[in-house]
C-alpha positions in Angstrom: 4.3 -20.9 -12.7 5.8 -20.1 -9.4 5.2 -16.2 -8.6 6.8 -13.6 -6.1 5.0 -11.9 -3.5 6.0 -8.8 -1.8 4.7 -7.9 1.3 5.2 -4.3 2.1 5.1 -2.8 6.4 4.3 0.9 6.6 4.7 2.6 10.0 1.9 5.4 10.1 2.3 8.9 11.5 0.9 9.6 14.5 -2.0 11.5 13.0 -3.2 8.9 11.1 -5.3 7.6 14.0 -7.6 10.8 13.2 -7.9 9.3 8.9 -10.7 6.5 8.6 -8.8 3.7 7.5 -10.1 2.9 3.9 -9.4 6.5 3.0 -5.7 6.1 3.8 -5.2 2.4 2.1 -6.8 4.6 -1.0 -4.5 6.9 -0.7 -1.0 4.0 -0.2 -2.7 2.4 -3.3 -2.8 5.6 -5.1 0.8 6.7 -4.4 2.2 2.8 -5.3 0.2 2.7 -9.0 1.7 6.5 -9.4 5.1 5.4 -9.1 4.5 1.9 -10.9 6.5 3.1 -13.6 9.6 3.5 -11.4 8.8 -0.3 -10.1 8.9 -2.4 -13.4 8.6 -5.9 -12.0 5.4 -4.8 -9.7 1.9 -6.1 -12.2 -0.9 -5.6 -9.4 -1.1 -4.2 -6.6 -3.2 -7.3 -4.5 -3.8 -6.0 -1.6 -3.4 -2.4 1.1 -5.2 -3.0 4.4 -4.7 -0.6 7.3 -5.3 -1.7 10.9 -4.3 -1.1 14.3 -1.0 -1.7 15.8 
């Protein structure tokens, strides 16, 4: 079976440089799974990594 993948760019805030990065790719994968309901043909969310620009 050939899936779909979406691959999702989030421009942080300027005061996210002051966050330690694991805390805020809890927090995006907190907010995505809370509004999964809204998003019916999202299963999993794979994958939040936050790094650097």
């Amino acid at each position: 079976m050939i899936g779909k993948k979406a691959i999702i760019t989030l421009e942080l805030v300027g005061e996210s440089v002051e966050e330690i990065d694991k805390k805020i790719e809890q927090e995006l994968r907190d907010w995505f799974q809370e509004d999964a309901v809204a998003i019916p043909w999202v299963r999993n969310i794979k994958d939040v990594t936050v790094k650097s620009a």
